[in-house]
N, C-alpha and C positions, 0 to 999 in steps of 0.2 A: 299428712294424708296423701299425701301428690307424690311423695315415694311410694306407700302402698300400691295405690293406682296404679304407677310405674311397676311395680313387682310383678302382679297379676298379670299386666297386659305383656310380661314379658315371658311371665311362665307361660301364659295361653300359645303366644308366639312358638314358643320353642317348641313345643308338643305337636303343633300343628306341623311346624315346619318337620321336625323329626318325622310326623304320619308320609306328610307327604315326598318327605325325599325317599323312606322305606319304600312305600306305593310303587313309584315309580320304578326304582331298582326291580322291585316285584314284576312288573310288566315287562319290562325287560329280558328277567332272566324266565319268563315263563312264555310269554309270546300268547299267552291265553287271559281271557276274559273271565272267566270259573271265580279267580280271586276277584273279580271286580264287584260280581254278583255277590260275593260273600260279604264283603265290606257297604255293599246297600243295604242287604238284608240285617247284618247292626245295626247301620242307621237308622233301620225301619221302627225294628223290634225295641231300639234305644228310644224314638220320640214315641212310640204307643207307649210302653210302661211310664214315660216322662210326663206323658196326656193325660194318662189313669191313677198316676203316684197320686195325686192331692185326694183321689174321691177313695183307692185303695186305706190311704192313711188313715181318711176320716172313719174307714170302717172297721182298721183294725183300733183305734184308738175309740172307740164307743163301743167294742164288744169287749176287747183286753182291759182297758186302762177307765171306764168307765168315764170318759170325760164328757162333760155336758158343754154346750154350746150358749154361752146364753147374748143376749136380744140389746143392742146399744142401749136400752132405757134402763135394763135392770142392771149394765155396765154404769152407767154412769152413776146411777142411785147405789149402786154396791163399791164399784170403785171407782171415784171420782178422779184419781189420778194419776189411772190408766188411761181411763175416757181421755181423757184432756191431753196427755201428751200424743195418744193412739189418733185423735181426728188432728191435731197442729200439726201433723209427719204427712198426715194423706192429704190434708188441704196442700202445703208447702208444694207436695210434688205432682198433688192434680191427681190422685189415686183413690178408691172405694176403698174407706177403712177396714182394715180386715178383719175377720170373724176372730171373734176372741174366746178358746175352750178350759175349761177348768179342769183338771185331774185331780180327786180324791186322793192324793197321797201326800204324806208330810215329807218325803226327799224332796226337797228343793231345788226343780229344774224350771228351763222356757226353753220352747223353740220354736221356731217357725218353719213352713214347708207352705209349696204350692205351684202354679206354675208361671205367674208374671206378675204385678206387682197388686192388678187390682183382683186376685184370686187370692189372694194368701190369707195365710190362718196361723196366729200367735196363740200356741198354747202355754200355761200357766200350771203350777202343781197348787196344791193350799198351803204347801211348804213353804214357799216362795210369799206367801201372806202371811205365815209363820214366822220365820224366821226374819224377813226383813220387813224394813218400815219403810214409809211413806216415798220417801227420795230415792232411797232403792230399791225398790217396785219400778216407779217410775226408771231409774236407771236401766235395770235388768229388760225393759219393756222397749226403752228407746237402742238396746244393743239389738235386740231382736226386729228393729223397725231398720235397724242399717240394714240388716240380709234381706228385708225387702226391699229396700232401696238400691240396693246396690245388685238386687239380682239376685243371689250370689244360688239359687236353688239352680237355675236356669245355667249359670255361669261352670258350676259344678259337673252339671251334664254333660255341656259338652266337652268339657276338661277328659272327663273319662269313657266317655265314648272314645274320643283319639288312642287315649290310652288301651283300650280295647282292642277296638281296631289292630293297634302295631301285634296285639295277642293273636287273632288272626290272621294276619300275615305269619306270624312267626311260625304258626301250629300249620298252614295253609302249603309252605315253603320248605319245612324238613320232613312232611311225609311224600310228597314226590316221590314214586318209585323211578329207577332208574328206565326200567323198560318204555314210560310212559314217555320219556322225555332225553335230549342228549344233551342238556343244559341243566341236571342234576347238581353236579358241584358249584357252578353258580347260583343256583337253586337253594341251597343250602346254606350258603353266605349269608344272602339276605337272609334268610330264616334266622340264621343266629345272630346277624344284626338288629335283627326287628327284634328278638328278643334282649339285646341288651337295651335296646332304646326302650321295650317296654318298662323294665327292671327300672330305668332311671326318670320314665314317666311314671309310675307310679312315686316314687320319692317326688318328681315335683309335683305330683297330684295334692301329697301331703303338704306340702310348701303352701302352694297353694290356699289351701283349705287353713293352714294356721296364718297366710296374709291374709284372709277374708274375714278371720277372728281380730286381727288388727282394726281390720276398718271398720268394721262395728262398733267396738271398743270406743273409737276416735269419733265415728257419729255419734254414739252417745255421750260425747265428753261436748261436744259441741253444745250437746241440749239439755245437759243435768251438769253440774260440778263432778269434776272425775273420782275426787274423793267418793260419791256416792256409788259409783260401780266399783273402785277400789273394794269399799268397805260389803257389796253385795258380794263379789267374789270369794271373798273370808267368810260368810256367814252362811255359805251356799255351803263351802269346805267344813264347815262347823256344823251344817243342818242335813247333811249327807252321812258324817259320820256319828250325827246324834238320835236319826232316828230312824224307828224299827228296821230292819233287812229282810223282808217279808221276801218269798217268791217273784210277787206280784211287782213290788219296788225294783228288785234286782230286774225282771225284767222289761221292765219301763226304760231304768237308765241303761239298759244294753242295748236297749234298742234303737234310744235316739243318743246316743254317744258320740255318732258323728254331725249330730246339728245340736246338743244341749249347748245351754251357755257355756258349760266348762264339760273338760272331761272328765266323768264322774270317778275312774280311777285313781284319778292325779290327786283330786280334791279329795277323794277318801283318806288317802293316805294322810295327804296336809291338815286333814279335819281331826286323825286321832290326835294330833300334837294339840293344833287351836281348844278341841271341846276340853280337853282334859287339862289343860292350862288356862280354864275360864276365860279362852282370848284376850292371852296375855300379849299387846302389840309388839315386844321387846322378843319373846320366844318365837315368835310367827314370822318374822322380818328373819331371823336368824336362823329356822327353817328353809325359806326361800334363796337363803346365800348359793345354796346348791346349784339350782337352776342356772342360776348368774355366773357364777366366777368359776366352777369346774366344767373341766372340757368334758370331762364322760359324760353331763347331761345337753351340751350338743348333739353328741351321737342316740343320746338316746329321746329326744328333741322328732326324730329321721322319724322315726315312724310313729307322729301324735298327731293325732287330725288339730291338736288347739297348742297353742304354743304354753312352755309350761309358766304355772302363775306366778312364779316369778316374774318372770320375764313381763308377765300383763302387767303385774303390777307396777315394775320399774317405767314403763312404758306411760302408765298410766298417771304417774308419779311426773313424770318429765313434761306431761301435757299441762300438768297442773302447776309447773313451776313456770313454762313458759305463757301461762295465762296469771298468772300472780294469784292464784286460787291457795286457799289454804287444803293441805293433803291431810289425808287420814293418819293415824296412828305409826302403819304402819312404813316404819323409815326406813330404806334397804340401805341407803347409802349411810347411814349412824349405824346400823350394826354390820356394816363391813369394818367397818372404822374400828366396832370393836375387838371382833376379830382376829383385827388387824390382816386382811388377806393381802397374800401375796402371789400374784397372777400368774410371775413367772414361774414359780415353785408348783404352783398347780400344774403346770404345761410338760415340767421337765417330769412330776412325778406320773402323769397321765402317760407319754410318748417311751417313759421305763418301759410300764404296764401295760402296753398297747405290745411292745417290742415282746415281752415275754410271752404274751399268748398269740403271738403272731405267727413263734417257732414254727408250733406241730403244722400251721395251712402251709410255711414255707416249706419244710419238710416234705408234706400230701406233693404239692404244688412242683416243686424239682421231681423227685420222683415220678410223676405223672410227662412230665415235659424229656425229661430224660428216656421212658421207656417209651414215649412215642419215636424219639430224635433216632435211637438204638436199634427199635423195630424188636428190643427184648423185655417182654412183661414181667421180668423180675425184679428190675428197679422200680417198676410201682408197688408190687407186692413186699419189698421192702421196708417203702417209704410209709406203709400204712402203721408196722409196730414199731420205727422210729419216731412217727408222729405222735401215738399213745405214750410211748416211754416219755419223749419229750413233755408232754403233759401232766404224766405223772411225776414229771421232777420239780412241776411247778408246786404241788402238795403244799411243801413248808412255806409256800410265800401264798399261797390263794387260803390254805388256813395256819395261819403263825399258830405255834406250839407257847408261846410266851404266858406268864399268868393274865389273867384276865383282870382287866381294870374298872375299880366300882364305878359306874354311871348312873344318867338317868335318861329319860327317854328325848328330852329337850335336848341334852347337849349331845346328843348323839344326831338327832333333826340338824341341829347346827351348827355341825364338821362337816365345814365345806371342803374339806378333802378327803370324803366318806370316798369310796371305789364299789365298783360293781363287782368288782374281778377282786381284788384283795379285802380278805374280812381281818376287823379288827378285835381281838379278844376282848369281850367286856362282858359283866355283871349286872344285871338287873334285878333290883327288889320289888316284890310289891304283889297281885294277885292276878291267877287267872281269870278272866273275866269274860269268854267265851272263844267259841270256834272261830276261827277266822272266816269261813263264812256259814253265814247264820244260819241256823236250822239243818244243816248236815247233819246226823248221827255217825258220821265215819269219815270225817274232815278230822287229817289229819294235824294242822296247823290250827295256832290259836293267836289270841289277844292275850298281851300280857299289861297292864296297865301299873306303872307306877304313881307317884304323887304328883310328876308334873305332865306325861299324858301315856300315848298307848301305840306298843310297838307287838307287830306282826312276828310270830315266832314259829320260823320254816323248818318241823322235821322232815330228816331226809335220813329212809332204810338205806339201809346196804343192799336189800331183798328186791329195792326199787318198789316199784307200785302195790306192791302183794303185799309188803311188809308196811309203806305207810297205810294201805286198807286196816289192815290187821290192827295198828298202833291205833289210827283215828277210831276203830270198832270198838277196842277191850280195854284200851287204857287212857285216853284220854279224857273220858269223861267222869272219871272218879276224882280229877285234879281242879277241872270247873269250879269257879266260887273260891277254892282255897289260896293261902296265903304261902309264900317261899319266893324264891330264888331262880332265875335262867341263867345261864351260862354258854356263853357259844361265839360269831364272831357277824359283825356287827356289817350289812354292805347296804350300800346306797344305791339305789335305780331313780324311778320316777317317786316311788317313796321307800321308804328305809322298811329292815327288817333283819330279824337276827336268825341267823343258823343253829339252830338247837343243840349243845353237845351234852347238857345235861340239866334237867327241868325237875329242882327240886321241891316239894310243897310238905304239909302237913297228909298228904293223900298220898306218898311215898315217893320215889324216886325215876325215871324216865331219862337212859343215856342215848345219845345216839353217836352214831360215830360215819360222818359225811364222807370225812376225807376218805376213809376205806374203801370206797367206793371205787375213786380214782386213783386207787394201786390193785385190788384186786381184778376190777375188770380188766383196765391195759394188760397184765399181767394174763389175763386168759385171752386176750387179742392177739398178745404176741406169739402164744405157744399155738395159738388156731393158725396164725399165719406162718410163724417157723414149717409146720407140717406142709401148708400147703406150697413153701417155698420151697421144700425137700422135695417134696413129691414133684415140684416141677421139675428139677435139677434133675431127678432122675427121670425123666421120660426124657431129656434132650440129649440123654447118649445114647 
């Protein structure tokens, strides 16, 4: 925990220092006060909304989310084991126990929000009394009692107020007209200074906010057996993707996405594998290899406010070996084992794949540098349909033409050298079993479930948005319920999903054809830009 700590206080460091060295550079190249005024008035406008957030919350979450508040005595006579870990946290650190709200719905979230630590408010869904039991409650309860403890609402604030701020400066610093001032190109430096510091303060805003998920985690490992939030974390992922997807649901967990226990996209994904595999601990472990051992979900790590559950759960997994505690089911390091992963081969195959859609920005990127260096704008107007073509040559490697190979939804969950960027030909049996998401009538994408779980199946027009409107309108729901076959190429993100080439059932037939896309448009990129590269050519004699 005393490294996390160390992280935080390291992130905060940096951000401030970053504010304050931009600041400065600003006063400098402006010799005016105007930006100083601006930077108070954030600060203003950031502590009133940070004053009014806890009473705002309460009032959108009692008129949206219907949550009731209820009274320590009906807490305790209702759940006794919430009560009990909820007063041992605020005795410990000398804090008014906090108000405890129930949500009427069966997704299974918590969070907490407020603004210090004797103001706060742990809210619960009945999901969360659903789907888990007694020790994880109590687990999910004492993770939510670390962000009081540790701040982290407060801590958060001013994380991104700084971060703000440098936006500020940046926007404050590249409008300067020249007339106004004779220190404009200085002027401007910082402004795009400030903007790249902002750029990288937001990434460690996000760091941040997934350390903060850590130490929660580790408080509550302190005060329940970890195996207990382990195993709440899987059942949250399994009670997300088990029940209803109402309006009202989806905008619950969108709205507390950034303070739920987990992020409910990551967990959706992970839950069509868990519900549909009865929480099989062997399919779910081998699920999570992703997160772990390939580098593409590093990068795609960068922009998650919660670290992904793999990653909890290894973490979580380590706490329990260095307390001699028995862990739950799910064993990440046995089914690496089975596997068999191989780190390095991940690494060489990730930095190929990295290098080939690197091309077309090096391409953009010289072209750009070259026609500033030249002072002649037709090596960037160049560089724009060598960077399409170049993209388009990637076609046969982003969707291989090879036969497609029979699978199922688990062993595709658990190819830990699944890619974002290259799909793999595969075959899926089994039924459609609704729109991907729920209650659309012209969602174009679905759920395809086989016997061991359920994988997200992305069509993509040639027509672009008009043609999947069309598709999700007039044909996709004649397929709904029936039984057949997908076919398409298989890519991994934060959860997996197939690219639809052809979606066959007893309800008829459904091709689509992705790659076309990335050779017909480049191909009208190029011939738009040949013209305008003609026409340049000929005005310069």
């Amino acid at each position: 925990m005393g490294k996390l700590f160390f992280a935080s206080l390291v992130t905060l460091s940096l951000l401030t220092a970053m504010l304050a060295g931009v600041v400065i550079a600003a006063f400098v190249a402006m010799g005016s006060l105007d930006l100083g005024w601006a930077l108070l008035l954030v600060l203003i406008i950031n502590t009133v909304i940070f004053i009014l957030s806890p009473w705002l919350t309460d009032l959108m979450l009692r008129w949206v989310n219907k949550v009731t508040w209820i009274d320590d005595a009906t807490l305790k006579a209702r759940y006794p084991h919430v009560h009990a870990i909820v007063h041992d946290v605020a005795r410990q650190y000398g804090f008014k126990a906090p108000s405890i709200g129930i949500i009427p719905d069966r997704n299974p979230t918590a969070f907490t929000y407020g603004l210090f630590r004797s103001s706060a408010r742990i809210v619960l869904t009945d999901g969360i009394f659903e789907f888990l039991n007694e020790e994880e409650t109590r687990a999910v309860t004492a993770h939510e009692l670390g962000h009081i403890v540790h701040m982290d609402f407060l801590v958060m604030t001013v994380a991104g107020t700084l971060v703000q701020m440098l936006y500020v400066i940046y926007s404050a610093m590249t409008r300067q007209r020249s007339g106004n001032s004779k220190n404009r190109g200085p002027a401007v430096m910082v402004g795009l200074t400030a903007y790249v510091m902002y750029i990288l303060g937001t990434y460690l805003l996000l760091y941040l906010s997934r350390t903060r998920e850590y130490l929660a985690d580790s408080f509550a490992a302190e005060r329940v057996e970890a195996r207990h939030l382990s195993n709440a974390l899987i059942k949250i992922a399994y009670g997300i993707a088990e029940a209803d997807d109402t309006d009202a649901s989806r905008e619950l967990l969108a709205s507390t996405r950034h303070m739920g226990v987990v992020d409910f996209k990551g967990a959706s994904h992970l839950g069509l594998v868990v519900e549909a595999s009865k929480l099989n601990p062997d399919a779910t472990a081998s699920a999570m290899l992703f997160d772990i051992y390939n580098p593409w979900a590093k990068l795609i790590e960068l922009n998650s406010t919660h670290p992904l559950a793999g990653k909890r759960i290894q973490a979580l997994q380590a706490i329990a070996e260095a307390k001699h505690q028995p862990f739950a089911d799910i064993d990440i390091a046995a089914a690496a084992k089975r596997a068999n992963v191989d780190t390095a081969a991940l690494w060489r195959k990730f930095l190929r794949e990295l290098t080939l859609i690197a091309l077309p920005v090096a391409l953009l990127v010289i072209g750009g540098v070259t026609a500033f260096a030249t002072g002649a704008p037709i090596y960037a107007l160049l560089a724009v349909p060598a960077a399409v073509l170049a993209w388009a040559a990637l076609i046969p490697i982003t969707y291989p033409f090879s036969p497609p190979a029979d699978v199922s939804v688990v062993s595709l969950m658990g190819d830990v050298a699944a890619s974002p960027i290259v799909g793999r030909p595969v075959r899926l049996t089994g039924e459609v079993i609704g729109r991907a998401v729920a209650g659309s009538v012209v969602g174009e994408d679905t759920v395809f479930a086989d016997k061991t779980g359920r994988m997200v199946v992305d069509f993509r027009s040639l027509f672009g948005p008009f043609g999947d409107l069309w598709t999700g309108w007039q044909r996709i729901k004649q397929h709904i319920g029936a039984k057949g076959e997908v076919t398409g190429w298989f890519r991994r993100g934060m959860g997996g999903h197939v690219v639809m080439h052809e979606l066959k059932t007893s309800a008829g037939t459904i091709k689509a054809y992705p790659y076309l896309a990335g050779v017909v448009v480049p191909l009208l990129i190029v011939a738009v830009f040949a013209v305008i590269a003609y026409t340049y050519e000929g005005t310069t004699y």
